[in-house]
mmCIF file of the C-alpha atoms, coordinates in Angstrom:
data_MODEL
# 
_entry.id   MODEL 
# 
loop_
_atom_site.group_PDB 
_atom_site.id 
_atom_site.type_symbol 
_atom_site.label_atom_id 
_atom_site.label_alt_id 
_atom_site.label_comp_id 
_atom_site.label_asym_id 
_atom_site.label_entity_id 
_atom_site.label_seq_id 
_atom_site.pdbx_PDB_ins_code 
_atom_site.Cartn_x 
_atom_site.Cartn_y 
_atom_site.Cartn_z 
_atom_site.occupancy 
_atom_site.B_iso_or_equiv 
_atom_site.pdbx_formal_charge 
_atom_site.auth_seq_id 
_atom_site.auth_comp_id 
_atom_site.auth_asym_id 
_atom_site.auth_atom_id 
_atom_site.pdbx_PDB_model_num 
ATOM 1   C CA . UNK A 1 1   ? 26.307  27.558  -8.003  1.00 0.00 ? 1   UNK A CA 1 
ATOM 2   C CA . UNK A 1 2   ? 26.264  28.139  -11.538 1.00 0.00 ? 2   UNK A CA 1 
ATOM 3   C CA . UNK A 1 3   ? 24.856  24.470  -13.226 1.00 0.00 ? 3   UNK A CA 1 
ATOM 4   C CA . UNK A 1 4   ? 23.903  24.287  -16.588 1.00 0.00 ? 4   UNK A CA 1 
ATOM 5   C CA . UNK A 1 5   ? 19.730  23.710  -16.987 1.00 0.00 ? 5   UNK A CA 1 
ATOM 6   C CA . UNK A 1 6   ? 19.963  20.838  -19.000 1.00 0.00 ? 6   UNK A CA 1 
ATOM 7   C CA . UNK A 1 7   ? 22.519  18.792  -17.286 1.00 0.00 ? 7   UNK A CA 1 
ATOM 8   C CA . UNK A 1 8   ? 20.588  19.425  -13.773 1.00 0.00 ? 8   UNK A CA 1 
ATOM 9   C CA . UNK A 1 9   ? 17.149  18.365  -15.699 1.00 0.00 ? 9   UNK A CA 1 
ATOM 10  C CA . UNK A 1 10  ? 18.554  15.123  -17.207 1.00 0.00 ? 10  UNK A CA 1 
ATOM 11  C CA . UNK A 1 11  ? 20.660  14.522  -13.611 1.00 0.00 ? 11  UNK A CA 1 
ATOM 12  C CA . UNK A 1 12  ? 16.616  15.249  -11.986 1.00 0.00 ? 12  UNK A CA 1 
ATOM 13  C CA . UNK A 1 13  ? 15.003  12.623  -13.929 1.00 0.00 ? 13  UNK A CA 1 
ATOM 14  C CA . UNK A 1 14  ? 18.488  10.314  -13.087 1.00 0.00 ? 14  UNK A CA 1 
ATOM 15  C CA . UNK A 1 15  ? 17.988  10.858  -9.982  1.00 0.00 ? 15  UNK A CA 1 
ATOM 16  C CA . UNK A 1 16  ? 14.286  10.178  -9.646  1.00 0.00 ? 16  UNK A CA 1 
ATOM 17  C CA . UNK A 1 17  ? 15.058  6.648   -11.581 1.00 0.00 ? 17  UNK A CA 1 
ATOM 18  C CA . UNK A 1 18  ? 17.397  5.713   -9.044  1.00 0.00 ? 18  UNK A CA 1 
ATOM 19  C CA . UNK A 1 19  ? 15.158  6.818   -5.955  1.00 0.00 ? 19  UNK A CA 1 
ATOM 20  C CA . UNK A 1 20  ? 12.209  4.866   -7.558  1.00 0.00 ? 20  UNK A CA 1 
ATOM 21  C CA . UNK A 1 21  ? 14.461  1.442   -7.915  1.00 0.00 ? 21  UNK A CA 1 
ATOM 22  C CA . UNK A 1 22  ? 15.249  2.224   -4.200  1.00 0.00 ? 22  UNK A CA 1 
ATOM 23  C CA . UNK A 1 23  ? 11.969  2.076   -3.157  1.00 0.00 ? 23  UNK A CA 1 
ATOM 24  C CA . UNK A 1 24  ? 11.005  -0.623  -5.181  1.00 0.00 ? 24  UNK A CA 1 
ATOM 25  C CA . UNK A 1 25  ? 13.444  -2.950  -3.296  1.00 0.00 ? 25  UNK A CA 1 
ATOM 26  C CA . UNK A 1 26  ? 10.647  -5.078  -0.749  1.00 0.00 ? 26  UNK A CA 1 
ATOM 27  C CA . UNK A 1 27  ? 12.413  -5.237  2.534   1.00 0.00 ? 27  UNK A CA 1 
ATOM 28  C CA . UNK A 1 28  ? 9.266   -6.752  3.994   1.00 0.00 ? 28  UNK A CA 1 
ATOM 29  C CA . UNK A 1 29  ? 8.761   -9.145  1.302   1.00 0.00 ? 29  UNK A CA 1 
ATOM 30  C CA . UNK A 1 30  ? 12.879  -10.627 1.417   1.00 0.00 ? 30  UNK A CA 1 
ATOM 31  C CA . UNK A 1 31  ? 13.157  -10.574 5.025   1.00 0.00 ? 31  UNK A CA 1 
ATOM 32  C CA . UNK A 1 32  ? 10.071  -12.550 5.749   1.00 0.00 ? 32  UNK A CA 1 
ATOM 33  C CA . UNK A 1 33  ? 10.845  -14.979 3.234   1.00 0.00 ? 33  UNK A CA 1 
ATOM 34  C CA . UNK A 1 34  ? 14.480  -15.483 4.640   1.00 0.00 ? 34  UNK A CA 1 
ATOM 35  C CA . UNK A 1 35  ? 13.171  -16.263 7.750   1.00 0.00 ? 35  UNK A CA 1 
ATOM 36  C CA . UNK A 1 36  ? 11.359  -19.176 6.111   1.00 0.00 ? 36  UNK A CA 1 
ATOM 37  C CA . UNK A 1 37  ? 7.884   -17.285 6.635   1.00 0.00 ? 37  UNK A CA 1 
ATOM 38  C CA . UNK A 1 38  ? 7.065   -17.691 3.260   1.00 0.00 ? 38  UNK A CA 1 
ATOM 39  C CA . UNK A 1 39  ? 5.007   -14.611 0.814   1.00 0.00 ? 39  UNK A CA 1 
ATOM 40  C CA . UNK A 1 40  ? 3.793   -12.104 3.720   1.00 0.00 ? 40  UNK A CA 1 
ATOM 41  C CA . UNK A 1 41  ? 1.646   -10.463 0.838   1.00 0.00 ? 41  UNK A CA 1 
ATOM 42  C CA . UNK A 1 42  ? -0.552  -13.757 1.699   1.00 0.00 ? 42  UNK A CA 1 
ATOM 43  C CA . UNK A 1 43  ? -0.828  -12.930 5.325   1.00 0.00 ? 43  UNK A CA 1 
ATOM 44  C CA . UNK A 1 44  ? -2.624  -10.601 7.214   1.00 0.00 ? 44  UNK A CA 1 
ATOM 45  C CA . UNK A 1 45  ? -3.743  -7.183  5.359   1.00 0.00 ? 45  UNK A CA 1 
ATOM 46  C CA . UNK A 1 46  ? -0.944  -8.446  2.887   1.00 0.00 ? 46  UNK A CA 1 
ATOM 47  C CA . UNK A 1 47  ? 0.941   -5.222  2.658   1.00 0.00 ? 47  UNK A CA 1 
ATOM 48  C CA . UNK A 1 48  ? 4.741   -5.529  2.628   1.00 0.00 ? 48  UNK A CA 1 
ATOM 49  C CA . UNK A 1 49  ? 5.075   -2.713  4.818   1.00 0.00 ? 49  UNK A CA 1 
ATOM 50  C CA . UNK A 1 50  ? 6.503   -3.462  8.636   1.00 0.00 ? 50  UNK A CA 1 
ATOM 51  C CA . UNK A 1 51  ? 3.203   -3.286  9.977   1.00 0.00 ? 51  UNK A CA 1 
ATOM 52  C CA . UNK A 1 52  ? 1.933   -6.519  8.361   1.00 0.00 ? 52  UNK A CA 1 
ATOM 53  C CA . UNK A 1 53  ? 5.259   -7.683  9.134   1.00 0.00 ? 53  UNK A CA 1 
ATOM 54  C CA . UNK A 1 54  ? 4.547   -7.261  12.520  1.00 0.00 ? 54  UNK A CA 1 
ATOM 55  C CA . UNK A 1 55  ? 1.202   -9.708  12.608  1.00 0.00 ? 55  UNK A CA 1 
ATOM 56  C CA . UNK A 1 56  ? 3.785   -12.726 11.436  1.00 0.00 ? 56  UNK A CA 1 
ATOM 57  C CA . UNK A 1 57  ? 4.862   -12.015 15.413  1.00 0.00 ? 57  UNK A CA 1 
ATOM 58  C CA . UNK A 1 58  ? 8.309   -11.690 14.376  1.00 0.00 ? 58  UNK A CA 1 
ATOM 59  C CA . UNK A 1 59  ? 8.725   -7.900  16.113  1.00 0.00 ? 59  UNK A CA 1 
ATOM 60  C CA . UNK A 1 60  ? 12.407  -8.118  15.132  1.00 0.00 ? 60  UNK A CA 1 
ATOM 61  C CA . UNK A 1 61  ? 12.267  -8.395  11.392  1.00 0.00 ? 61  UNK A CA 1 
ATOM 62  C CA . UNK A 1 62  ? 8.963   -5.990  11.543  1.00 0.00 ? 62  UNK A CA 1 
ATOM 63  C CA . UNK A 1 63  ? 11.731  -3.208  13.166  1.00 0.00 ? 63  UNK A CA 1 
ATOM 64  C CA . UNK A 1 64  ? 13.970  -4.356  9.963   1.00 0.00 ? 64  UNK A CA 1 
ATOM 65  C CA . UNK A 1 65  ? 11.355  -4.131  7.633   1.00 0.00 ? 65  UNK A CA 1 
ATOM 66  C CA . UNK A 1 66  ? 10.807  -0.319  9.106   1.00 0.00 ? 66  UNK A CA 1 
ATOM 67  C CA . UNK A 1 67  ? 14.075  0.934   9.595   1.00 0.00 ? 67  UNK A CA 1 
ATOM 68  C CA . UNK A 1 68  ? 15.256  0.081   5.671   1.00 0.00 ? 68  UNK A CA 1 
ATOM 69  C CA . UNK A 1 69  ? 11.945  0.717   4.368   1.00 0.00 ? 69  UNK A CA 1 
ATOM 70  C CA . UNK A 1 70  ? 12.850  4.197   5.931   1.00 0.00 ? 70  UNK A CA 1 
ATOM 71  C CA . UNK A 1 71  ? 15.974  4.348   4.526   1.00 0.00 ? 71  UNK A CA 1 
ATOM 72  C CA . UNK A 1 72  ? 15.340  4.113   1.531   1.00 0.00 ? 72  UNK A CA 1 
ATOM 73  C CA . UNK A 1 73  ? 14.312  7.667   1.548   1.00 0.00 ? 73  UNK A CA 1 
ATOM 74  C CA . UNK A 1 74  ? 16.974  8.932   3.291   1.00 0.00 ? 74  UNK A CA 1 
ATOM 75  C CA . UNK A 1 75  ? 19.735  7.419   0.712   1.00 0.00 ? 75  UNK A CA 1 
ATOM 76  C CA . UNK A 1 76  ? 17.672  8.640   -2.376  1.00 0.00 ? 76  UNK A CA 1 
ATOM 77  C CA . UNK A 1 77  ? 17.422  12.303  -0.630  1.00 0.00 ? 77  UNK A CA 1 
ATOM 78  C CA . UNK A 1 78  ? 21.151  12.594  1.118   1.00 0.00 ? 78  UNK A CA 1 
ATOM 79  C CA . UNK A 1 79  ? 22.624  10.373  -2.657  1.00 0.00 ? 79  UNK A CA 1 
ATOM 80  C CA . UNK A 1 80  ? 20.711  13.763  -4.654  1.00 0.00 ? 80  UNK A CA 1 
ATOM 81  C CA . UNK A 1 81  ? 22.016  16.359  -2.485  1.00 0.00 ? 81  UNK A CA 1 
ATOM 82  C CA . UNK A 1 82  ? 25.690  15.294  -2.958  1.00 0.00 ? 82  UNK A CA 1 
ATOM 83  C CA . UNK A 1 83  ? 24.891  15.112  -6.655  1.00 0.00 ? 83  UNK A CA 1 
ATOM 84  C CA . UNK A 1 84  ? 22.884  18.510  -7.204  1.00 0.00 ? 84  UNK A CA 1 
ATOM 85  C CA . UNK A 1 85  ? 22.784  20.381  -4.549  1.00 0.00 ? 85  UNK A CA 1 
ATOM 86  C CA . UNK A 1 86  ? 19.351  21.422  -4.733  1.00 0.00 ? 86  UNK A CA 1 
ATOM 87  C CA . UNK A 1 87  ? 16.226  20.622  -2.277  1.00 0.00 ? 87  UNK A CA 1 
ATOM 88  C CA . UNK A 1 88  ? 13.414  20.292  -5.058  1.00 0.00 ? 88  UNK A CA 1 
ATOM 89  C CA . UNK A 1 89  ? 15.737  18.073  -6.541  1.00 0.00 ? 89  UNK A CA 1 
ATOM 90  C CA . UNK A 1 90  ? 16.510  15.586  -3.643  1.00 0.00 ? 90  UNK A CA 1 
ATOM 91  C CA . UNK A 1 91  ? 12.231  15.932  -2.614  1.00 0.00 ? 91  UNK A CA 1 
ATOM 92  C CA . UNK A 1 92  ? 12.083  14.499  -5.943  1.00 0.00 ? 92  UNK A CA 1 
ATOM 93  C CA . UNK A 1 93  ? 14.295  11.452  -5.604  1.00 0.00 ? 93  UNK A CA 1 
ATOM 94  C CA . UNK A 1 94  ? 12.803  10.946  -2.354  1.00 0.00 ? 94  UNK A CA 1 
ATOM 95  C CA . UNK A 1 95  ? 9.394   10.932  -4.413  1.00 0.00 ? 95  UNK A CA 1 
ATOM 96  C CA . UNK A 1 96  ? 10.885  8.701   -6.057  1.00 0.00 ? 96  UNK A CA 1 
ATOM 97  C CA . UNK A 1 97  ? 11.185  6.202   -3.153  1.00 0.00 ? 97  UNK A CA 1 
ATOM 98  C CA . UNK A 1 98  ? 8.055   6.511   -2.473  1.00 0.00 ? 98  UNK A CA 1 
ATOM 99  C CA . UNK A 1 99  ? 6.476   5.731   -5.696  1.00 0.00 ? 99  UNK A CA 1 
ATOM 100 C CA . UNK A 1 100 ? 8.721   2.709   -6.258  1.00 0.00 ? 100 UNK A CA 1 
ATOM 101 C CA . UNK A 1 101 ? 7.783   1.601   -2.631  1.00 0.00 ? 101 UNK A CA 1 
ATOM 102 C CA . UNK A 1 102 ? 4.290   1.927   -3.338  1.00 0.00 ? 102 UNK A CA 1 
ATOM 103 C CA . UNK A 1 103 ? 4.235   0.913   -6.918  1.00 0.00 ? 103 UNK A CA 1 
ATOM 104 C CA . UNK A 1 104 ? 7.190   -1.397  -7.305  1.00 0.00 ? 104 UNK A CA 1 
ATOM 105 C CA . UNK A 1 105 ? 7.823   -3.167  -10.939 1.00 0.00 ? 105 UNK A CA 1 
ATOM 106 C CA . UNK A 1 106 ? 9.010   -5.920  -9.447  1.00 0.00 ? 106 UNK A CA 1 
ATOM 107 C CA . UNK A 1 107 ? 6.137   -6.689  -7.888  1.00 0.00 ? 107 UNK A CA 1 
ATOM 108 C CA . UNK A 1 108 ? 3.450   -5.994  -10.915 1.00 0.00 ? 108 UNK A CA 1 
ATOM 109 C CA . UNK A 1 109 ? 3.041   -2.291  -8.803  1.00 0.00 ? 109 UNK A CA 1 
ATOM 110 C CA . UNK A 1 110 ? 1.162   -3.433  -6.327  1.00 0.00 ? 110 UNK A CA 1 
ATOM 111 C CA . UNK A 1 111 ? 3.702   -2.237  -3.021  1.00 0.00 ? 111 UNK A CA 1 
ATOM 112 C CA . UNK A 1 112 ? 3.356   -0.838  -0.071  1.00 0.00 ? 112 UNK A CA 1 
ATOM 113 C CA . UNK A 1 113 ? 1.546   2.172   1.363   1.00 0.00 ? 113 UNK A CA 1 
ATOM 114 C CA . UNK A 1 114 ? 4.792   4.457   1.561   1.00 0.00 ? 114 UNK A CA 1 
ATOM 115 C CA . UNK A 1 115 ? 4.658   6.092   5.219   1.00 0.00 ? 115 UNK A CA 1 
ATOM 116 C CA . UNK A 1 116 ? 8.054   4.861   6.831   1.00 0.00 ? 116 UNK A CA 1 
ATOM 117 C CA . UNK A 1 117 ? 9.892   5.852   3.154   1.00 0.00 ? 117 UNK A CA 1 
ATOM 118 C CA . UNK A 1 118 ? 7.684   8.719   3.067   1.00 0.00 ? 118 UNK A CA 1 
ATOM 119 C CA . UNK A 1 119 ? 9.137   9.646   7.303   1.00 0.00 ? 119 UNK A CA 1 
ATOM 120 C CA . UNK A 1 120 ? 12.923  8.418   5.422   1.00 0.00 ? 120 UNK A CA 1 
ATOM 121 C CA . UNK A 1 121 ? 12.605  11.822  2.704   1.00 0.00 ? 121 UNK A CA 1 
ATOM 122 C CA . UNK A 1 122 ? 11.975  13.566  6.195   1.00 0.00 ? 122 UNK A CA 1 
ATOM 123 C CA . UNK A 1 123 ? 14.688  12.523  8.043   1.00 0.00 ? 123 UNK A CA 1 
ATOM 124 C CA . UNK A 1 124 ? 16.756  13.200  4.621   1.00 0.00 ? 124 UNK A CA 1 
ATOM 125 C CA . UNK A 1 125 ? 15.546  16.343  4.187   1.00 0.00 ? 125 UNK A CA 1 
ATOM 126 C CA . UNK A 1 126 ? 15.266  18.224  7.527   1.00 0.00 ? 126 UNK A CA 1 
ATOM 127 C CA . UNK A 1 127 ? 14.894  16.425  10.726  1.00 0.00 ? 127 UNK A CA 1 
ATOM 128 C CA . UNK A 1 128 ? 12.905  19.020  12.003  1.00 0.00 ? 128 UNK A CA 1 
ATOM 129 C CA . UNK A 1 129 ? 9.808   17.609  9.503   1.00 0.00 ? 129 UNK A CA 1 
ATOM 130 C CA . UNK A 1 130 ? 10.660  14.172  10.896  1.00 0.00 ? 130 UNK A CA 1 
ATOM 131 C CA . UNK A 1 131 ? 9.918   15.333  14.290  1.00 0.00 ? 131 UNK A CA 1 
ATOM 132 C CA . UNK A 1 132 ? 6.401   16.688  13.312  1.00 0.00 ? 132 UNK A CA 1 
ATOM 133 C CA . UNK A 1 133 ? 5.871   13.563  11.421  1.00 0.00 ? 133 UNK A CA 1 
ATOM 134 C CA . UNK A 1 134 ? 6.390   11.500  14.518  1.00 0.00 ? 134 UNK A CA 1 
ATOM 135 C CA . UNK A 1 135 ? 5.229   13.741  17.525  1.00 0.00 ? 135 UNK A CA 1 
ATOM 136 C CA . UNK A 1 136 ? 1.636   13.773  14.751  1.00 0.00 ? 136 UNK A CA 1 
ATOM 137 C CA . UNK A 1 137 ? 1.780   9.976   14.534  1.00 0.00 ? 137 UNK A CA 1 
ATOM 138 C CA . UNK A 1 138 ? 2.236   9.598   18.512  1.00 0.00 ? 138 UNK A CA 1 
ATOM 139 C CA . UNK A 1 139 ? -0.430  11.881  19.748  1.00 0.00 ? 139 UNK A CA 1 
ATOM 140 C CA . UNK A 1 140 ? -2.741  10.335  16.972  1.00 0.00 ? 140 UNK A CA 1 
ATOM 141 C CA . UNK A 1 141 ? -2.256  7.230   17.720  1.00 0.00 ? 141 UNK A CA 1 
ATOM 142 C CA . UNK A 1 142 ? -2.242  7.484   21.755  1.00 0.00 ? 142 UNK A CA 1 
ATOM 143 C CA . UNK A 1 143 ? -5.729  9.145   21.335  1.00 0.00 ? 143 UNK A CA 1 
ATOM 144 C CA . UNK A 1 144 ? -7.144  7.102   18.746  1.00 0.00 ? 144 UNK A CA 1 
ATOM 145 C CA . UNK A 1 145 ? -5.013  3.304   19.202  1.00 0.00 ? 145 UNK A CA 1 
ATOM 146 C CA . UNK A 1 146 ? -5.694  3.610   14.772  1.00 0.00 ? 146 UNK A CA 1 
ATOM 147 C CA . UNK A 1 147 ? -2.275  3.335   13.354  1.00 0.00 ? 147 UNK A CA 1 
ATOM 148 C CA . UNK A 1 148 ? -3.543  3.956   10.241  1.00 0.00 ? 148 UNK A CA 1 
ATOM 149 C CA . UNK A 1 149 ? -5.595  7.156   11.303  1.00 0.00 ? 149 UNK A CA 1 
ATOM 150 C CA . UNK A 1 150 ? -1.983  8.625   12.643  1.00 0.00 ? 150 UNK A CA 1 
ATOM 151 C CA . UNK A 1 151 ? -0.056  8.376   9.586   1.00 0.00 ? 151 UNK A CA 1 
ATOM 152 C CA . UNK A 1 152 ? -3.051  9.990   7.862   1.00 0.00 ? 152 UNK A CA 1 
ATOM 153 C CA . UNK A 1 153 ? -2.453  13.083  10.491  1.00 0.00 ? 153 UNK A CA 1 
ATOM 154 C CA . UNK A 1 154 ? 1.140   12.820  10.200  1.00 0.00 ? 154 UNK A CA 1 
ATOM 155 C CA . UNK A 1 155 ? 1.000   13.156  6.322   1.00 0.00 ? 155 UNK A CA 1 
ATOM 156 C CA . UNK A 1 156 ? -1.354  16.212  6.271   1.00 0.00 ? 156 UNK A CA 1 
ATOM 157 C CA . UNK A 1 157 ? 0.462   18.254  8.800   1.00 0.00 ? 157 UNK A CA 1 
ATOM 158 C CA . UNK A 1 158 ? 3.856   17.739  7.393   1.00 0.00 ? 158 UNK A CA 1 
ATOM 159 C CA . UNK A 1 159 ? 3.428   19.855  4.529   1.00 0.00 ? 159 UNK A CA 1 
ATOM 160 C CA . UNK A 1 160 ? 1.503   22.545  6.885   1.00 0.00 ? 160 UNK A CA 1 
ATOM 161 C CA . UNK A 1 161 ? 4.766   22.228  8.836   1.00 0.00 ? 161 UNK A CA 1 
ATOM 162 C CA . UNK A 1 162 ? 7.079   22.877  5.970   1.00 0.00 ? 162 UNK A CA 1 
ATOM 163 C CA . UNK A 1 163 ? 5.928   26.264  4.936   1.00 0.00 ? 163 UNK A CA 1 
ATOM 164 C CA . UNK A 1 164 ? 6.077   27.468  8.672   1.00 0.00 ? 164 UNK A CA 1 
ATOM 165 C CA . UNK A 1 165 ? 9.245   25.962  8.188   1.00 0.00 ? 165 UNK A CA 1 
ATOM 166 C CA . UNK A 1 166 ? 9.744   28.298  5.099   1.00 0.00 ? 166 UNK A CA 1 
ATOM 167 C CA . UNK A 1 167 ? 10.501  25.802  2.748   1.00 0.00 ? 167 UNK A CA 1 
ATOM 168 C CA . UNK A 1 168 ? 9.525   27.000  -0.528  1.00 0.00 ? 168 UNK A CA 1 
ATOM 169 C CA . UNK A 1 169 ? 6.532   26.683  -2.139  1.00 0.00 ? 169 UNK A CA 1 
ATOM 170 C CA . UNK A 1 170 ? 7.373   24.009  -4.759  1.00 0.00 ? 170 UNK A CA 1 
ATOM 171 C CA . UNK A 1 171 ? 8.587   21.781  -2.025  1.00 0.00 ? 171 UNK A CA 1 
ATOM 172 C CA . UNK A 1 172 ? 6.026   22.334  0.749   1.00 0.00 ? 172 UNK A CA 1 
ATOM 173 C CA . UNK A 1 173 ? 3.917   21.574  -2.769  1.00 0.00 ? 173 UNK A CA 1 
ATOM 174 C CA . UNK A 1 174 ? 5.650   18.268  -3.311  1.00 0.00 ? 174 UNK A CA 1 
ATOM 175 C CA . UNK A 1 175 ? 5.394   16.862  -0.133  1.00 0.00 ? 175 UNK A CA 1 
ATOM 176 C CA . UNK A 1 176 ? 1.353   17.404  -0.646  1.00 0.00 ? 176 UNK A CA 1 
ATOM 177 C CA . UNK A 1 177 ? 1.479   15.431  -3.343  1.00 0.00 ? 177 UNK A CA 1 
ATOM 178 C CA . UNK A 1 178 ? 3.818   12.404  -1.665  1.00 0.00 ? 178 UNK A CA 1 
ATOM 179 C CA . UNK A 1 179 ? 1.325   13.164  1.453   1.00 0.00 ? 179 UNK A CA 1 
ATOM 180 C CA . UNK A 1 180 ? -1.818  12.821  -0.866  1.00 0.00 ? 180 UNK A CA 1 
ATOM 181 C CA . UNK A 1 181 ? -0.430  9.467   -2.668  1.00 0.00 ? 181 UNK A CA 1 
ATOM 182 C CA . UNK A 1 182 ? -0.039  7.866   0.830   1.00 0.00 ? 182 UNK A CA 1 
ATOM 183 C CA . UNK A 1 183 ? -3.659  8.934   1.905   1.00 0.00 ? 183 UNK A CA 1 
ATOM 184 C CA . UNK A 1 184 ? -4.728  7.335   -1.542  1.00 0.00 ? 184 UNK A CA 1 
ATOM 185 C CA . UNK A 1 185 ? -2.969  4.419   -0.927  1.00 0.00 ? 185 UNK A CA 1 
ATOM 186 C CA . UNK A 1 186 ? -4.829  4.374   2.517   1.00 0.00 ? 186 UNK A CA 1 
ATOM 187 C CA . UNK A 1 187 ? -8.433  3.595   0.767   1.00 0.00 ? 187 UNK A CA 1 
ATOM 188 C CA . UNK A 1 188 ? -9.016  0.566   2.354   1.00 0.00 ? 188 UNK A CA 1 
ATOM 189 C CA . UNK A 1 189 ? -8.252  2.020   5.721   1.00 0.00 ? 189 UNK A CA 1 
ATOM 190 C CA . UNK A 1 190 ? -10.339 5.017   5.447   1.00 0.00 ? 190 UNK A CA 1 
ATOM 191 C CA . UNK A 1 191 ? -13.173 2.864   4.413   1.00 0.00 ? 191 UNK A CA 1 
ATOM 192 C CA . UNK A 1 192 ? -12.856 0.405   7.772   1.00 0.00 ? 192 UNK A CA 1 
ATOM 193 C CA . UNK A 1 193 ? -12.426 4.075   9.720   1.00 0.00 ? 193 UNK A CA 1 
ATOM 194 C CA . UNK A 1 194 ? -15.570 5.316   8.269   1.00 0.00 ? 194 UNK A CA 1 
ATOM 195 C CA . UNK A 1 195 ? -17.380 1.712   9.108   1.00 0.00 ? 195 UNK A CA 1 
ATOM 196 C CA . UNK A 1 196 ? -15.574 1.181   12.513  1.00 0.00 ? 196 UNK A CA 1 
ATOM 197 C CA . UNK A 1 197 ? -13.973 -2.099  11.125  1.00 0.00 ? 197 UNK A CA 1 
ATOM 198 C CA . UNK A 1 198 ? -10.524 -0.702  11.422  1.00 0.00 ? 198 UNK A CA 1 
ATOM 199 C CA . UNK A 1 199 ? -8.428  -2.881  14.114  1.00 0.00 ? 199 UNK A CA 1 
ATOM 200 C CA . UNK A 1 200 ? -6.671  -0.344  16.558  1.00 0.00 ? 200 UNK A CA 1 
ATOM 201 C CA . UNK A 1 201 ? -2.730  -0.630  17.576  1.00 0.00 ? 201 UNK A CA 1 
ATOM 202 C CA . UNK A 1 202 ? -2.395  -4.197  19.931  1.00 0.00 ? 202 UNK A CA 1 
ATOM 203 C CA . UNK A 1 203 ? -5.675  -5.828  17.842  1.00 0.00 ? 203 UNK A CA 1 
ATOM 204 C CA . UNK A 1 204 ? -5.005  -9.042  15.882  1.00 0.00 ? 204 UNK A CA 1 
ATOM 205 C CA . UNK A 1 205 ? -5.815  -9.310  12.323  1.00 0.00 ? 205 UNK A CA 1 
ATOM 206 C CA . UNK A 1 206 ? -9.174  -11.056 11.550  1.00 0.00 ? 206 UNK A CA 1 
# 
């Protein structure tokens, strides 16, 4: 398709805008708060990500939290593909998401750790990466009970996965640098890992 460069650069950076103010949007932060739980960044680890959801005890708006969290990869990935038809370009957008989840403006940047809008890109981008992503995260985390330790596999083999995949280089690139910003963004976690401190899948938060 013939596209002119500069109208696909400025529609790139358009497009990477709009993925970011996707995944700034806190899911985890207005659902908990409409069910009159109050700020769930004061509770537990106080991440706005599903999984802190999850130690309010409320395992239904936890699942919420998840599945739009994870969405809001998927929409800025499938909304860039029907717009420029190009793969870099909709991995970018779904970068994006996963800056504006982790770094959100609304929120003085201080977000969530990015892995279910990080597994949304996937599922946006080729389900067969979402597979890896979750068969990596289940065997993980049935052999270690560390949810935190499985996302940390999942991330590192998905970009492995994409160049067997033969994705090209710049993407299977890209997606080491969304999988590096989540490991980043895992500090805390990698620390308690490293200690033993880290509470395992079923474990209440101290």
């Amino acid at each position: 398709m013939d596209i002119p460069f500069l109208p696909v650069f400025i529609m790139t950076g358009v497009l990477f805008f709009i993925g970011y103010v996707l995944g700034s949007i806190p899911f985890g932060l207005i659902f908990t708060r409409l069910a009159g739980l109050g700020d769930i960044r004061k509770t537990g680890s106080g991440n706005i990500g599903a999984t802190n959801v999850l130690r309010t005890g409320h395992k239904k708006i936890a699942f919420a939290t998840l599945l739009c969290d994870m969405l809001k990869g998927t929409a800025a990935v499938l909304a860039a593909l029907n717009i420029v038809p190009f793969l870099f370009v909709a991995l970018l957008a779904g970068s994006g998401a996963v800056i504006g989840h982790m770094f959100p403006v609304w929120l003085k940047f201080k977000g969530g750790k990015g892995v279910a809008t990080y597994l949304g890109v996937l599922l946006g981008l080729d389900w067969l990466l979402a597979v890896v992503f979750g068969l990596a995260w289940l065997m993980s985390a049935f052999l270690t009970r560390y949810s935190s330790l499985a996302a940390l596999v999942a991330v590192v083999t998905v970009p492995v996965a994409a160049r067997l995949l033969l994705l090209s280089w710049p993407a299977s690139l890209l997606l080491a640098v969304m999988s590096l910003l989540v490991i980043l963004k895992h500090h805390a976690n990698i620390r308690r890992l490293l200690n033993g401190t880290e509470s395992k899948i079923g474990a209440k938060a101290g």
